[in-house]
C-alpha positions in Angstrom: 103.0 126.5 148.5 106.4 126.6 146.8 106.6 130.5 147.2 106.1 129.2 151.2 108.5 127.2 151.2 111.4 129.7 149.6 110.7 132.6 152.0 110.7 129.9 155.4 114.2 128.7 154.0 115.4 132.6 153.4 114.0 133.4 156.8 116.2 130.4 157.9 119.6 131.8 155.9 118.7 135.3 157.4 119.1 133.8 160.6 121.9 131.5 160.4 123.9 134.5 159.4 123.5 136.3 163.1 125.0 132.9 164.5 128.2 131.2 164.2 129.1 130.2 160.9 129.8 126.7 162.2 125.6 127.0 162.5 124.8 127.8 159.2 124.0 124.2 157.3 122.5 123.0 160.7 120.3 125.9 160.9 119.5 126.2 156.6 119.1 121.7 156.9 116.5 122.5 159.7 114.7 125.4 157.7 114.6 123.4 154.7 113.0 120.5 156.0 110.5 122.7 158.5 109.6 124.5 155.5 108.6 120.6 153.6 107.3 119.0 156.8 105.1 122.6 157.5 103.5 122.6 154.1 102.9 119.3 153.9 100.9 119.3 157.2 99.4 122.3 156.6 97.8 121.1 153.4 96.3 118.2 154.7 95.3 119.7 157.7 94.4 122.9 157.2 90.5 122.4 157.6 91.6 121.1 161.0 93.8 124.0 162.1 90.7 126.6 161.0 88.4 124.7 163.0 90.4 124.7 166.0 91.4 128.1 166.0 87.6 129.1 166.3 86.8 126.4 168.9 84.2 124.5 166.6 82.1 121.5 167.6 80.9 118.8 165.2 77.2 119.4 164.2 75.5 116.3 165.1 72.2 115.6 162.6 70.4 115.0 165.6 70.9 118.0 167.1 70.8 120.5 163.9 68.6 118.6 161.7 67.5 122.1 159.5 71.1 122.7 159.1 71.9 119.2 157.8 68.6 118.8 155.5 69.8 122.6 153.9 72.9 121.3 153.0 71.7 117.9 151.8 69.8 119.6 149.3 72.5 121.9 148.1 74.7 118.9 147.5 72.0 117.5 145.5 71.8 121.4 143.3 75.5 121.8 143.3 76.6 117.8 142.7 78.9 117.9 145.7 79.6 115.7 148.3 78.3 116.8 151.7 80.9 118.5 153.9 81.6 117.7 157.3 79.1 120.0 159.7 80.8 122.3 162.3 79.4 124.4 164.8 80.8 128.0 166.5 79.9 129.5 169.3 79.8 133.5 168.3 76.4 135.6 168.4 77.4 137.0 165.4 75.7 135.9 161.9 78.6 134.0 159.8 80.0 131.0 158.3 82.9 129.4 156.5 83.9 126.8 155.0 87.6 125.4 155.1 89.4 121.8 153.5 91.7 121.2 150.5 89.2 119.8 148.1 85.3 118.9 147.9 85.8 115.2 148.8 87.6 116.7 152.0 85.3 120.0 153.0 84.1 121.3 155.8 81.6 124.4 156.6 80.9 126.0 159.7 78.4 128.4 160.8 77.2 130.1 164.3 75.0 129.9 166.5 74.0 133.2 165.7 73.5 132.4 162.2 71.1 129.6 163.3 69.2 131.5 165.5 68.6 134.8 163.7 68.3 133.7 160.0 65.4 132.5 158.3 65.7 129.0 156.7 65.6 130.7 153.1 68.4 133.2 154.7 70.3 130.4 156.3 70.4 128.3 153.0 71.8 131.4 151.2 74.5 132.0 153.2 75.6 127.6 153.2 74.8 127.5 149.6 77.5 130.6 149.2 79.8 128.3 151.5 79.3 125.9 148.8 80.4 127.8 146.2 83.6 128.2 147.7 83.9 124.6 148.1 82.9 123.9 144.1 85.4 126.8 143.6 88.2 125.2 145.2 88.4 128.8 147.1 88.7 126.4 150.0 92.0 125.2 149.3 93.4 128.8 148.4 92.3 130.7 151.4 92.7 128.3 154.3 96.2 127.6 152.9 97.1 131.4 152.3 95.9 131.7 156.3 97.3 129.1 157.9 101.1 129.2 155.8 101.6 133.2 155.6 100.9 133.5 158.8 103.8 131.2 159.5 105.8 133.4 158.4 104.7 136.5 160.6 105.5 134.1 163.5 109.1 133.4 162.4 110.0 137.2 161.8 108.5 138.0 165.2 110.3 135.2 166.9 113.9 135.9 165.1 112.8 139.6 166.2 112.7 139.2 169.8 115.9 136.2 170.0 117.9 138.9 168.5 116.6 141.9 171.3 117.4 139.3 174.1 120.8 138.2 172.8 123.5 139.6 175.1 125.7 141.1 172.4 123.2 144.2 171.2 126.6 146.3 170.8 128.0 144.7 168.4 127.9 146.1 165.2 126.8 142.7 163.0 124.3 142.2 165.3 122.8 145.3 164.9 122.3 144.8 161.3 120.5 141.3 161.8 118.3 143.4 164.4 117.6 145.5 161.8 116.8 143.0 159.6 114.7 141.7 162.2 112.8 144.3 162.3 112.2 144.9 158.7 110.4 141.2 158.7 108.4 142.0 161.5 107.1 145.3 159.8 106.6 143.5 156.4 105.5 140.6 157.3 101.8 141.6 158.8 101.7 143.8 155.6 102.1 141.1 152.9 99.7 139.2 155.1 97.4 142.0 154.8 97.8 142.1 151.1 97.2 138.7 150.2 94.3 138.6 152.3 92.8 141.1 150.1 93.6 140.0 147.1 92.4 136.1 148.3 88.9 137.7 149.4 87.1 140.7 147.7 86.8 138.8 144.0 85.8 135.4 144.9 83.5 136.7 147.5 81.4 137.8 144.2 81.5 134.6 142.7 80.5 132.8 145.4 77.5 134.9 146.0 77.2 134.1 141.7 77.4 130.6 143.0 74.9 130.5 145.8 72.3 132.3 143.5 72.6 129.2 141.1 72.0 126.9 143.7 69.3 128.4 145.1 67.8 129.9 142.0 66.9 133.1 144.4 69.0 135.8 145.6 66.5 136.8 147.7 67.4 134.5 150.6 71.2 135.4 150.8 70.4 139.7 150.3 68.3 139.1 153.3 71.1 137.5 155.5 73.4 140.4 154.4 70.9 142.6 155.3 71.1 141.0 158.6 74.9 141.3 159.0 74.3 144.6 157.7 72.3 145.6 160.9 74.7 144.0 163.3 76.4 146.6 165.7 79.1 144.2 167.3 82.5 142.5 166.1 83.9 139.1 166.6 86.7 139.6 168.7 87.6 135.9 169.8 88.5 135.2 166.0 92.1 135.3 164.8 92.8 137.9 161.9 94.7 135.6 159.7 91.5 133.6 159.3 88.8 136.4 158.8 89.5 136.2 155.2 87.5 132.5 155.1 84.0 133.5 156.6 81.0 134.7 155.2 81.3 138.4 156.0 84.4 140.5 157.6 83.9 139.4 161.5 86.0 142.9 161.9 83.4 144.5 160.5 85.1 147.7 158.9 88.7 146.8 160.8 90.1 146.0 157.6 88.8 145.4 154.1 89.3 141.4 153.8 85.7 141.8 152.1 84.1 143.7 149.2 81.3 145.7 151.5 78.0 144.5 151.7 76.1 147.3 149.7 77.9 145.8 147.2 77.4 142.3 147.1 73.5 143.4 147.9 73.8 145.2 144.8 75.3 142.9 142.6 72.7 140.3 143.9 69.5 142.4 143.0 70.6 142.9 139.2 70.3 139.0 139.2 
């Protein structure tokens, strides 16, 4: 959060110094307290901005009774509280789960996963939910995806102000172009980066996780199985979340998970 807050303020000082220099402490004051006021909401509503990026419903218990009584018992195998129940409408087989601590968690799954999963399938895949929620993965990942992100917008945005401005010949501006540039190249890369390293290792532990829940790995190999025989990718989902759900909704368009003859692996030498 604090390594957030530092590059939004020298994003800020990066463009205050294509402007006037009577603009510099207006723009670096307004940087400096975006960069506060944007971590700070992001923290505590980062469960909120993943949901809403997906267009999830509440699961009422009325409605989704199986997937309620599943996660009622894995609360009682895990000692967590129950998280809020969410809903997605994808065909795809997935889940996530998103919020800044257990007390405050959410989970999420599709209707896909609902339809086309076994209970003992469907139970592996929330129980592995809820091992990123007794991880505290949660807080980690939706943060990561919701803040870096934040700062691929601002590069793009300083990027295209500076084509538009009116004074492209002149030589300072060039350089802030340039500089412009740079962060608009970089940017999606460090994204990229962090996504993998948030990902591929605690994908394994929460598989670790879900197995002592459940006591069976059979349940979860056969939902990655599953996945495994999908021939489709989630397109409606943004890229800077794909890192929180169950399995890459990319599919192989990029490596935000280890692959799933892996995790199968690992899971049958429990």
């Amino acid at each position: 959060m604090l390594i957030v807050i530092l590059v939004i303020v020298a994003l800020g000082y990066v463009i205050s110094l294509a402007f006037e220099p009577g603009y510099f402490f207006v723009i670096m004051i307004f940087a400096s307290l975006f960069s506060i006021f944007y971590v700070l909401i992001s923290y505590y509503n980062s469960d909120k901005i993943a949901l809403a990026s997906v267009g999830a419903r509440e699961a009422k218990g009325e409605d989704y009774k199986e997937y309620h009584r599943l996660v009622e018992g894995l609360c009682i195998a895990s000692g967590l509280p129950k998280p809020k129940l969410y809903v997605m409408d994808s065909e795809q087989i997935n889940a996530f789960a998103s919020g800044r601590n257990p007390a405050n968690a959410v989970v999420c799954v599709t209707e896909g996963a609902l339809e086309k999963l076994e209970k003992r399938e469907l139970e592996g895949v929330l129980a592995h939910e809820m091992g990123h929620v007794a991880n505290y993965d949660i807080r980690y990942m939706t943060l990561v995806a919701v803040m870096v992100g934040m700062v691929s917008i601002i590069s793009q945005l300083f990027l295209r102000s500076l084509w538009f401005d009116g004074e492209k010949n002149d030589k300072g501006k060039m350089i802030f172009i340039l500089i412009g540039v740079v962060l608009a190249i970089v940017a999606p890369i460090v994204v990229y980066f962090v996504q993998l390293s948030i990902s591929r290792r605690r994908e394994f532990s929460s598989d670790a996780s879900a197995v002592m829940f459940t006591r069976n790995p059979r349940g979860l190999i056969g939902a990655l199985k599953r996945i495994q025989s999908e021939h489709f990718e989630e397109r409606r989902i943004s890229k800077s979340v794909a890192p929180l759900f169950f399995s890459n909704p990319f599919k192989d368009a990029g490596k935000t998970h280890p692959s799933i003859e892996r995790r199968i692996s690992a899971l049958e030498r429990m």
